[in-house]
C-alpha positions, -999 to +999 in steps of 0.1 A: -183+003-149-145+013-140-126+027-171-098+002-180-061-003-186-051+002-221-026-020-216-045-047-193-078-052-214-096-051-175-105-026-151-076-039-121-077-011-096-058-012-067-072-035-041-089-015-013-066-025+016-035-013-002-046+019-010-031+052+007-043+075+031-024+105+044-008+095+079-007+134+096-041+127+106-036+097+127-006+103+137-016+135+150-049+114+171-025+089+183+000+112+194-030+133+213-042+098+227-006+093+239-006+129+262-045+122+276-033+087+288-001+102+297+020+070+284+049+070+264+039+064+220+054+031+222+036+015+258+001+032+241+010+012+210+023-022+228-010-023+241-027-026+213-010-055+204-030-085+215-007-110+196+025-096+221+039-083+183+048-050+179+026-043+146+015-013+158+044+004+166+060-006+131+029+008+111+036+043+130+070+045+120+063+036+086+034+061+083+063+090+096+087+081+079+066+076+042+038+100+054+011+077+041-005+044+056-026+020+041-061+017+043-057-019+058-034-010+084-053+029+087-083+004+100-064-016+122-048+012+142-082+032+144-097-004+153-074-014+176-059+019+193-078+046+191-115+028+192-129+049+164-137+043+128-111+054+103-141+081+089-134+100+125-099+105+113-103+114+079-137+119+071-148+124+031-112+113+026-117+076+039-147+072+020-138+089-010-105+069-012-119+032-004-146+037-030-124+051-055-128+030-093-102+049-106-077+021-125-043+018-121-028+045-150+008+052-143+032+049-162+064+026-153+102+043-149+119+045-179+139+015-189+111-012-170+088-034-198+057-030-179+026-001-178+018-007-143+043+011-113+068-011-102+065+003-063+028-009-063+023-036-035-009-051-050-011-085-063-022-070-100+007-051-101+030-076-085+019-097-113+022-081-142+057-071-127+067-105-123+052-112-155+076-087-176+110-095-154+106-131-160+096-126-200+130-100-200+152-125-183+141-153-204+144-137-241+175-137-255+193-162-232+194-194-253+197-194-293+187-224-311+214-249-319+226-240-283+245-208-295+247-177-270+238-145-281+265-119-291 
């Protein structure tokens, strides 16, 4: 069983799709993809678009410019572009880091109400972020007998 919060009282880990990878690796196989097909990065990664969006493309320059990727969108580029399986980019790494059951254990900025890290995207985190903004906004606005706070 996964160790647990302190403050949560469960085990919330981050969701598998929103953990991070490093992005050198696949940029580095796309890139090489890009000189054997002799096509420019962004006709390779049009292409892999089925939809006609330009996902692909997006997740690339967010991987460069943050220099980590997500596992969901890690899969879909390996999927979708390069026709491998994210373990032929990463190895160990990718199966080290999607069967991680370590819990979420940061601690928050100063100044925030809330244990878990406020740049978290998973719903657990977006929660309890929610959570604490909404209880901060709320206390203190309205005394009884309709009298403002000084």
């Amino acid at each position: 069983m996964p160790a647990q919060h302190p403050d949560s009282g469960s085990g919330r880990q981050v969701p598998v799709e929103h953990r991070r990878l490093p992005a050198a690796p696949l940029l580095a196989a796309i890139h090489q993809l890009a000189e054997r097909r002799q096509l420019p990065l962004e006709e390779l990664l049009s292409g892999a678009s089925e939809d006609g969006r330009a996902w692909a493309l997006r997740a690339v320059r967010d991987a460069r410019a943050s220099g980590e990727v997500t596992v969901q969108a890690a899969e879909r580029l390996c999927d979708q572009v390069l026709g491998w399986h994210p373990r032929m980019v990463w190895g160990d790494r990718y199966d080290r880091t999607i069967t991680d059951t370590t819990p979420h254990t940061a601690t928050a900025p100063a100044g925030t109400l809330t244990g878990w890290r406020q740049g978290c995207r998973c719903l657990d985190c977006r929660e309890a972020n929610r959570a604490a903004i909404t209880t901060r906004r709320t206390r203190g606005h309205a005394q009884p007998g309709g009298e403002r706070p000084a």
